[in-house]
C-alpha positions as CSV (number, residue, x, y, z in Angstrom):
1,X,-9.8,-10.2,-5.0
2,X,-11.6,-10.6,-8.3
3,X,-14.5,-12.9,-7.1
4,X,-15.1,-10.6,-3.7
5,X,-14.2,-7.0,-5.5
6,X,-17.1,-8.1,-8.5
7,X,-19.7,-7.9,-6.1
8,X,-18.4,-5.5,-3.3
9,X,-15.2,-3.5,-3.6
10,X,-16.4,-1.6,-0.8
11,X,-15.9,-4.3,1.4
12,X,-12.3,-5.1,0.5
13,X,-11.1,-1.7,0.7
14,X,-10.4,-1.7,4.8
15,X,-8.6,-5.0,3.8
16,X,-6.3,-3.4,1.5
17,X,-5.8,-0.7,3.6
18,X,-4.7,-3.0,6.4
19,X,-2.2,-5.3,4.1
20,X,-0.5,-1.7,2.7
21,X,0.0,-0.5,5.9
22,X,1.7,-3.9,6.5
23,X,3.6,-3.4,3.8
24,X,4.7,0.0,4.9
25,X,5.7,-0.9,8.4
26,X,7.8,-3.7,6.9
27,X,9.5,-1.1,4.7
28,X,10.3,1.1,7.6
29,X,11.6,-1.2,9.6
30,X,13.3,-2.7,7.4
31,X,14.9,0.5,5.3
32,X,16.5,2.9,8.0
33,X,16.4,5.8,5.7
34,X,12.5,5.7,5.5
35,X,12.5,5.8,9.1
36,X,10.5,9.2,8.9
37,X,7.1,9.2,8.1
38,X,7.9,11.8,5.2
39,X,10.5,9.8,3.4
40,X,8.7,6.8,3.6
41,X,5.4,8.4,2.1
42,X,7.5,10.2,-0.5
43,X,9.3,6.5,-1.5
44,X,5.8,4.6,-1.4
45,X,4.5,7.1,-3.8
46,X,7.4,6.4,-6.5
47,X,7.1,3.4,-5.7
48,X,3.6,2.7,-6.3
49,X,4.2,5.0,-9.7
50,X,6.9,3.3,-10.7
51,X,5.6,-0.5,-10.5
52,X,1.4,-0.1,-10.7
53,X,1.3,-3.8,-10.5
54,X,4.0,-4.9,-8.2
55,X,1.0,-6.0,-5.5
56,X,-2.3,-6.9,-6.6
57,X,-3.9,-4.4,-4.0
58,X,-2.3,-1.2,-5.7
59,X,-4.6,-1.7,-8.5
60,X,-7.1,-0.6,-6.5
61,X,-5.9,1.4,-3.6
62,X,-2.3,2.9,-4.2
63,X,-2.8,5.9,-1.4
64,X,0.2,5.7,1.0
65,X,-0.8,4.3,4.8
66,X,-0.6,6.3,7.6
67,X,1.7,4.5,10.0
């Protein structure tokens, strides 16, 4: 992410996108209280303010998927 982001961020921020998105279909599946999109947007947002770097992506893009 380093080597690509120093010469075009632009380009990894679809990628980022995609592996968050990932990450939040995992959780709802996994987590049947964040079965609704709502509760699942509201706990990716404390979690993303809780632990900034618990993924290397939310350094750059910490907006919560929609999926």
């Amino acid at each position: 992410m380093v080597y690509y982001g120093a010469f075009c961020q632009s380009a990894l921020s679809p990628l980022m996108g995609r592996v968050n998105a990932y990450v939040m279909r995992w959780m709802r599946k996994k987590f049947k209280r964040l079965r609704g999109r709502k509760k699942a947007q509201s706990a990716w947002n404390q979690a993303v303010a809780r632990r900034t770097r618990f993924f290397a992506q939310w350094a750059w893009t910490t907006h919560a998927p929609r999926v």
